[in-house]
C-alpha positions in Angstrom: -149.6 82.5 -52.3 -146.1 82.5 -50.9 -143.5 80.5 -51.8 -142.4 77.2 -49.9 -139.2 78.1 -47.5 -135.5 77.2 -48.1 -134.8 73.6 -47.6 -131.0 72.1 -48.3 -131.4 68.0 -48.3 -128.1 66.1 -48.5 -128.9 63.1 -50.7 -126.3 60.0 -51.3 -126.3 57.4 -53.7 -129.4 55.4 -53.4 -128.7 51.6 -53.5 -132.4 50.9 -54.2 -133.2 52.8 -57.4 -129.5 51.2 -58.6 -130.7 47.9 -58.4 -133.5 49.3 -59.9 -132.2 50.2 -62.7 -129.7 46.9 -62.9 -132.9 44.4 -62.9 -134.5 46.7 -65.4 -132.1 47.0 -68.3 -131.0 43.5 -67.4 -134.2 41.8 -67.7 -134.9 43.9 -70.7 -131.4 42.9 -72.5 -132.7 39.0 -71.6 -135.5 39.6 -73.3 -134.0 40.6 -76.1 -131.5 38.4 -76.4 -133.6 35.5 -76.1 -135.8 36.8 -79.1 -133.0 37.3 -81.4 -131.8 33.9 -80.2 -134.7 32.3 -80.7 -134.5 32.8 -84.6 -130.6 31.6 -84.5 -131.8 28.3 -82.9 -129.2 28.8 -79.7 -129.2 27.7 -76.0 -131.8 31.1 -75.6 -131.6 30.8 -71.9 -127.8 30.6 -71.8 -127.6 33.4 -74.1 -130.5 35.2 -72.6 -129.0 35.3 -68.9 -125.6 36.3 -70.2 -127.0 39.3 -72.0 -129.0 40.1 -69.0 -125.7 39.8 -67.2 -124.1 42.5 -68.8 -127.2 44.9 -69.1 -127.3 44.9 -65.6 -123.8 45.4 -65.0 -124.0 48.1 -67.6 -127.0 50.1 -66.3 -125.9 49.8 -62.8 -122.4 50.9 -63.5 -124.2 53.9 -65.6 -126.7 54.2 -62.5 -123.7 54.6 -60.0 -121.7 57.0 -62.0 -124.2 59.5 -62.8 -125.8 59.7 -59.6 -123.7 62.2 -57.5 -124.1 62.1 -54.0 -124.4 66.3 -52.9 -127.1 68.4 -51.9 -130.4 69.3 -53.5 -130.9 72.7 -52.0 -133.7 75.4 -52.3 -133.4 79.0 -51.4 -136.5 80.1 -51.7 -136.3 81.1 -55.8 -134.5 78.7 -57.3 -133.0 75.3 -57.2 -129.1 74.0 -57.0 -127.5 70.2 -57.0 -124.1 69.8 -57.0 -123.6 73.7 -58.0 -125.8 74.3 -60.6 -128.7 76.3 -61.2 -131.7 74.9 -62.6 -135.3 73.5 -62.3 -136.0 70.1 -60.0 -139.5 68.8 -61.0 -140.9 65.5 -59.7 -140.9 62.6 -62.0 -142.4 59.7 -60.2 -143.7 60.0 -56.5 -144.2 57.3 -54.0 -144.6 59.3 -51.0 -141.6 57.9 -49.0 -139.3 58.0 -52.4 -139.1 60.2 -55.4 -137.8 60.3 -58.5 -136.9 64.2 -59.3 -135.5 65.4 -63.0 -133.2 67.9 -62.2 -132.7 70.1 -65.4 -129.8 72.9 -65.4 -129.3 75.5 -68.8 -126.3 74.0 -70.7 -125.6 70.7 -68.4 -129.0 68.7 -69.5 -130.7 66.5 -67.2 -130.0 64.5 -64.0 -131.9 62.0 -62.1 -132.1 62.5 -58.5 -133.4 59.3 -56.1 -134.3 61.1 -52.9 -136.2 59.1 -50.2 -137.6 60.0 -46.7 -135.2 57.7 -44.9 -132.0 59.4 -46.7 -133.3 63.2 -46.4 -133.2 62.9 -42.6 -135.7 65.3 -40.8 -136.4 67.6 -44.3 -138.4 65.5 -46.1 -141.8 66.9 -45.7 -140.2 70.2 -46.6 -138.6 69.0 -49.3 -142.0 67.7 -50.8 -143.7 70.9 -50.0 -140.7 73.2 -52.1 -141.1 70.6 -55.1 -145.0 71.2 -55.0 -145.0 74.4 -54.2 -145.8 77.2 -56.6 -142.5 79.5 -58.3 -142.2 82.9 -57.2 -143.3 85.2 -60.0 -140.7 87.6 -61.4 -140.3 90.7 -61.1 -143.8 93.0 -62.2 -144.0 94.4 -65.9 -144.3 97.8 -65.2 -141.4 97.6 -62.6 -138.1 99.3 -63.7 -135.3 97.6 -64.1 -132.4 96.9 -61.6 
């Protein structure tokens, strides 16, 4: 089996998957906040929508920040996103959007929102090199370099 051929996707912030991440942190900090409220006897909805407020803001301003616009390139052994090595795996596929972990030796994780719309004319290649199979090293018995 071969390995899939070098794609290079330019990928921006993605607007959706930040006000994503806004709604969920915010409606999760409403949530709790209205449950801890509820035991103080305050306005809970007041409270609620105020923590929700700033959860929002919080995990959107988090979202923004640590979602680098650059390019998600594959050469045909390895991955790179904004000059790192590393591994890109998908984390949640929805055919015309993807959530891909991008994981690079002493830098941790990122979280890369690429969608068909934003990749321009590489997505299907870009879903292929995700799916496709990693080229195996180099033989056992073969000497070194």
């Amino acid at each position: 089996m071969h390995a899939a051929p070098p794609v290079r996707i330019s990928l921006g912030r993605s607007h959706g998957w930040i006000a994503f991440v806004a709604f969920a942190a915010g409606a999760g900090a409403a949530n709790l906040g209205a449950w801890w409220l509820m035991g103080a006897g305050a306005p809970t909805l007041l409270w609620g929508a105020a923590a929700g407020s700033l959860g929002a803001l919080a995990a959107g301003a988090w979202a923004w920040r640590n979602q680098v616009p650059s390019a998600l390139n594959w050469d045909g052994t390895g991955w790179q996103w904004a000059g790192h090595d590393g591994d890109a795996q998908v984390a949640i596929d929805l055919n015309a959007w993807m959530l891909v972990r991008f994981s690079a030796p002493g830098r941790g994780r990122c979280w890369i929102a690429a969608s068909r719309r934003a990749s321009g004319g590489g997505w299907l290649a870009l879903r292929a090199a995700l799916y496709s199979r990693r080229p195996a090293g180099p033989p056992i018995d073969a000497p070194p370099a």
